[in-house]
C-alpha positions in Angstrom: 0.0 0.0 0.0 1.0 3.3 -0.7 -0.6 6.4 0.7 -0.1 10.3 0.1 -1.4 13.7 0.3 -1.7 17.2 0.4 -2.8 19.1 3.1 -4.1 23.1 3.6 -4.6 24.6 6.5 -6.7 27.6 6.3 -4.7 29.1 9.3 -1.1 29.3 8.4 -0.4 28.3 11.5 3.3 28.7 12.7 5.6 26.5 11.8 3.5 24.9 9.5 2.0 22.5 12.3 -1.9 21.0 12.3 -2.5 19.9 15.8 -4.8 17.0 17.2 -4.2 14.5 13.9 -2.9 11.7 14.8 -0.5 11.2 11.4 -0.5 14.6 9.5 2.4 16.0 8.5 3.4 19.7 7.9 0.4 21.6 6.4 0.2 23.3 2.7 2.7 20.6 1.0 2.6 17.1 -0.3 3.1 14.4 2.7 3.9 10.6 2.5 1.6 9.6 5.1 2.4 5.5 4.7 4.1 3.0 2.7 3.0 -0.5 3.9 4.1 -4.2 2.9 2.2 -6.6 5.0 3.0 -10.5 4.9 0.3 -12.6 6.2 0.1 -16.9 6.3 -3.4 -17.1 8.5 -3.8 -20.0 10.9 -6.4 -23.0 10.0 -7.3 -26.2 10.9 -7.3 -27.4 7.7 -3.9 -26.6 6.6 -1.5 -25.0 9.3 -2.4 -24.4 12.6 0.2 -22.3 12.9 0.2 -18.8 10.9 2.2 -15.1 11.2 1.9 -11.6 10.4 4.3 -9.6 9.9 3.4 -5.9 8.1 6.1 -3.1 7.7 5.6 0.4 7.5 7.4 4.0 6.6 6.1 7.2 6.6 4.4 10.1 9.2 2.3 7.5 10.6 4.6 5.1 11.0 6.9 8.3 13.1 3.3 8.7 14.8 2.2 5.3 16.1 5.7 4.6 17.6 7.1 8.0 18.7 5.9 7.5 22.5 7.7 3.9 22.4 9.8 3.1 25.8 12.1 1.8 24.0 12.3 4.9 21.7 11.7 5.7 18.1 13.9 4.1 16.3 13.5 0.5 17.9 10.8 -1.0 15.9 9.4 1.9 14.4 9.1 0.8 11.1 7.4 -2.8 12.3 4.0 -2.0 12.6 2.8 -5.6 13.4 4.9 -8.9 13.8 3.3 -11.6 15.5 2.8 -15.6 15.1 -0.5 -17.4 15.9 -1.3 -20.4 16.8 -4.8 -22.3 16.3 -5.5 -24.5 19.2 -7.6 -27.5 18.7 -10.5 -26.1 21.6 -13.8 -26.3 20.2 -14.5 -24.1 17.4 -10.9 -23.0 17.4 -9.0 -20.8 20.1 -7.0 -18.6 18.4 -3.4 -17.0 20.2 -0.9 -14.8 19.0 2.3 -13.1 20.2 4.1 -10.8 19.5 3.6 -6.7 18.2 -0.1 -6.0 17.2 -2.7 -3.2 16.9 -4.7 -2.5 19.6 -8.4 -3.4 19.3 -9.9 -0.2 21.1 -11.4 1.8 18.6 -13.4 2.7 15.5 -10.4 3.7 13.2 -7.3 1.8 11.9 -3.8 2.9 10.9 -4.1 2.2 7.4 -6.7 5.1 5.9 -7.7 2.6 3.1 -10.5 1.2 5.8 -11.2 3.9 7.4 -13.8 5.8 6.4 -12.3 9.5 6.5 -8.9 10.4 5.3 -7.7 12.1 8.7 -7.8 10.2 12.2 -10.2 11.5 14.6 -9.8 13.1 18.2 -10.6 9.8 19.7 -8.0 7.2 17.8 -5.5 10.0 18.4 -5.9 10.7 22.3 -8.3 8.2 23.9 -6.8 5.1 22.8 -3.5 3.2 22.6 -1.9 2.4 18.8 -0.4 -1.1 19.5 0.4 -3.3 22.6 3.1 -6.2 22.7 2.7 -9.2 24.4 -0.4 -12.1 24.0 -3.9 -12.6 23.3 -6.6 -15.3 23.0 -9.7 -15.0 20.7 -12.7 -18.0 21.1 -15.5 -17.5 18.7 -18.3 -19.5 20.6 -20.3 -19.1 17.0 -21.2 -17.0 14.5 -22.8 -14.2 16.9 -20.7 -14.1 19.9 -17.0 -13.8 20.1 -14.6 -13.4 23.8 -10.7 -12.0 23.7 -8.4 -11.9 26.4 -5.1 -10.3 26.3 -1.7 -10.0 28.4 0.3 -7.2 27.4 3.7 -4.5 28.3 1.1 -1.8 27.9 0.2 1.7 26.0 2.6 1.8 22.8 5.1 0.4 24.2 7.1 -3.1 23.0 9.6 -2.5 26.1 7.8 -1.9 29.3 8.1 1.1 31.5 7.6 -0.4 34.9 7.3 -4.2 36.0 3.4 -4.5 35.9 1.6 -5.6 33.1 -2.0 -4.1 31.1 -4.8 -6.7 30.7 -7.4 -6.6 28.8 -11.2 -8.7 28.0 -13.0 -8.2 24.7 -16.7 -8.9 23.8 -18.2 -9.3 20.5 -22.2 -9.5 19.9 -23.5 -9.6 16.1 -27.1 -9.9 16.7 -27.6 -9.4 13.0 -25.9 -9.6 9.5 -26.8 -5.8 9.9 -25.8 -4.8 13.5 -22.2 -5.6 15.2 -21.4 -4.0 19.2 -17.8 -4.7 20.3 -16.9 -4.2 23.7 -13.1 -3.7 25.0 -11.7 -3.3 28.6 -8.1 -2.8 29.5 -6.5 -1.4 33.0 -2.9 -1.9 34.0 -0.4 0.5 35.3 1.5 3.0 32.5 3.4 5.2 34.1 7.5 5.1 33.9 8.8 2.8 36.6 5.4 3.1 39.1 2.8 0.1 39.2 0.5 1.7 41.9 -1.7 4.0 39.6 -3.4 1.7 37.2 -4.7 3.5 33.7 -8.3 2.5 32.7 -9.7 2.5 29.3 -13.5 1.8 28.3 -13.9 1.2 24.7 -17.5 0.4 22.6 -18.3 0.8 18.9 -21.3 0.2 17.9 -21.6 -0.9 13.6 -25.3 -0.9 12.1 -25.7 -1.3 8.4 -29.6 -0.8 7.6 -28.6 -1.3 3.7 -26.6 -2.1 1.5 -25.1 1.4 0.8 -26.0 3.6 4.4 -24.0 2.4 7.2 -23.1 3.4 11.0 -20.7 3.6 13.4 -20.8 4.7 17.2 -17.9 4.8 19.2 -17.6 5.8 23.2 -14.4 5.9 25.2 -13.6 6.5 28.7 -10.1 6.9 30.7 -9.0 7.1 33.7 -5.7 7.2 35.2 -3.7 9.2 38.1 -0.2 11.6 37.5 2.1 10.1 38.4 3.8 11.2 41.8 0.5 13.0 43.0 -2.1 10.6 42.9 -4.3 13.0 41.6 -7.4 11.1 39.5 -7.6 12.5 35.8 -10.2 10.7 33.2 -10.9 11.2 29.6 -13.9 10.5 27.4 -15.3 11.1 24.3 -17.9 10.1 21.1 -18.0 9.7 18.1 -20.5 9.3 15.1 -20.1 8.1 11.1 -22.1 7.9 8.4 -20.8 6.4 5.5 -23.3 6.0 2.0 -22.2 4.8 -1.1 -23.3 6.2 -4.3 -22.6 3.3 -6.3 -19.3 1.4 -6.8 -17.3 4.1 -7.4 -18.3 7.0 -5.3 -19.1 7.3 -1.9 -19.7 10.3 1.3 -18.5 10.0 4.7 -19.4 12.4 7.4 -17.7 11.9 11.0 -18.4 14.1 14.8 -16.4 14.3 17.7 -16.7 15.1 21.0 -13.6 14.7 23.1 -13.4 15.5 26.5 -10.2 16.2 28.1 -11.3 17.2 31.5 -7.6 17.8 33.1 -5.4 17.9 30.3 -3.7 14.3 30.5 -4.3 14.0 27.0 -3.6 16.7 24.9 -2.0 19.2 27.3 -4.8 21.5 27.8 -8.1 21.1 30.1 -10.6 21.6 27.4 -13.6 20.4 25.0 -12.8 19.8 21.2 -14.9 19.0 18.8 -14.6 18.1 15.0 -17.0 17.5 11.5 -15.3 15.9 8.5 -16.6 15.5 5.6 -15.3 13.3 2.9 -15.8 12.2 -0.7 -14.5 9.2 -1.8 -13.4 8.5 -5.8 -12.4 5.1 -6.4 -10.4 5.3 -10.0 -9.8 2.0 -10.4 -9.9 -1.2 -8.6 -6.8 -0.6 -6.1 -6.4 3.8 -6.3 -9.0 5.4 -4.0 -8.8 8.9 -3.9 -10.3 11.1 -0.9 -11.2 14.7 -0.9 -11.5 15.9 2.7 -12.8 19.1 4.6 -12.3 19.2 8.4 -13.2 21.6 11.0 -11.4 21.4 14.6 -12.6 24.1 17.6 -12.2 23.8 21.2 -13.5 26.0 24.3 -9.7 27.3 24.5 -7.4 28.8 22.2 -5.2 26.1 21.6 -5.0 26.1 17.7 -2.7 28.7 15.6 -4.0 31.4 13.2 -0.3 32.4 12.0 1.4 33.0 15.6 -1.8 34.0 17.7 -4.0 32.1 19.1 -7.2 30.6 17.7 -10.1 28.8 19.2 -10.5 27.0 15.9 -9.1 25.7 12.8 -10.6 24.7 9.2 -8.7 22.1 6.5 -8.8 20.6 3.4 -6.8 17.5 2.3 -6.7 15.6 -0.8 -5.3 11.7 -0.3 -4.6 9.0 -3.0 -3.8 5.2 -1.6 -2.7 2.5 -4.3 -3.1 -0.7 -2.8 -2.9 -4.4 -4.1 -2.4 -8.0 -3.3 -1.0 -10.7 -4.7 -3.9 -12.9 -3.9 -5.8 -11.3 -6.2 -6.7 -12.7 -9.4 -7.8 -10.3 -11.6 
């Protein structure tokens, strides 16, 4: 996969800088945001129980998703998953891997190509981890119910800060070919060498598809966690709604809200409210280059954006993004 863009900030901010996305790059100029190669050999009980992924990446996200790494930036920065899994013979098929993988809290990916926007929301960048390393379990019990359980270092982190360790319990419900509710859970303690104050993290996102074309997506996060050395509580929360309808097979809108709550500033720096609208239109050229044309608006209750060098309680964007992807199991 490959995946650029250009970016314009209606601001000018100083320096050039578009706060509160999670991957963007210096505004008003062309940006790599990812190059990806991902190798996959799933596990199945009819060939191999035994399987790996392993999926490389370069680019601003890449620089993004491992900046707040431990074990520092240049460690496995450009190894954005790299796990093996193994397919236990229990029931239906008890499925455990190990190793580097994404975190499952969340309605939004790292790779834009299935997301349904262009930029990351408020929520994947501030109320949720990127990646954990360490284990996890997944049972299906059938077709509508689902359990996870994982064993992790923590946050972002593929060398731990302190001895403890983050777990975590996952729930998945399809009550419907047209309705999916995941539910994650993960506490454990984050902060560098201190395994008193444990960081919690409530995840749901709820996916309803009434046709063929309209679909849905809720998600709700909360967080809670103490700084460090003052036992003081802080918590974070937030929402988020989609609405994604496809014109036909080549063109398609996608709308997104946010409301993010960072009631003390543990977050993003700053006790305050943001909220943000993106609108998007999506081309699909051909059958591997989408293209994405993108208006954003980001304000908050302080002045924490830019306009040149003052302050602004606001910000408005365009970006224009092109992602060729392809793979080799393809036939046609």
């Amino acid at each position: 996969m490959v995946d650029g863009y250009y970016s314009y900030n209606f601001n000018h901010p100083q320096g050039q800088v578009t706060p509160y996305r999670a991957f963007s790059g210096p505004s008003d100029q062309f940006s790599l945001n990812m190059i990806e190669l991902i190798l996959d050999r799933p596990a199945e009980a009819e060939n191999s129980r035994l399987g790996y992924r392993l999926a490389f990446g370069y680019g601003n996200a890449m620089n993004a998703v491992n900046a707040s790494d431990p074990a520092g930036l240049g460690f496995a920065q450009y190894l954005k998953e790299g796990y093996v899994t193994y397919l236990a013979p229990v029931g239906n098929g008890l499925q455990m891997d190990f190793g580097k993988f994404v975190t499952p809290h969340g309605a939004e990916v790292i790779e834009t190509r299935d997301n349904w926007n262009y930029t990351r929301g408020l929520l994947f960048t501030y109320a949720i981890p990127f990646y954990h390393f360490g284990a996890r379990a997944k049972y299906s019990v059938n077709d509508k119910f689902s359990l996870t359980g994982f064993l992790v270092n923590g946050w972002n982190s593929v060398i731990d800060n302190n001895s403890g360790k983050t777990y975590g319990v996952g729930f998945g419900w399809n009550p419907s070919k047209k309705v999916s509710i995941i539910q994650n859970y993960m506490a454990g303690p984050e902060q560098a060498n201190f395994n008193s104050n444990w960081r919690n993290l409530l995840d749901t996102v709820v996916t309803i598809s009434p046709t063929s074309r309209l679909s849905l997506i809720f998600n709700y996060d909360y967080g809670h966690d103490s700084i460090a050395g003052l036992n003081t509580p802080v918590y974070w929360t937030g929402i988020a709604g989609y609405i994604r309808y496809a014109l036909n097979d080549r063109y398609a809108l996608a709308t997104r809200y946010e409301y993010y709550n960072d009631h003390n500033g543990f977050t993003t720096g700053t006790p305050q409210h943001l909220q943000e609208f993106t609108g998007t239109f999506e081309h699909t050229l051909a059958k591997r280059l989408v293209t994405r044309l993108e208006f954003r608006r980001d304000y908050s209750n302080r002045p924490t954006f830019l306009k040149g060098s003052a302050p602004a309680m606001g910000q408005n964007s365009l970006a224009a993004g092109m992602v060729y992807s392809f793979d080799t199991k393809e036939t046609d």
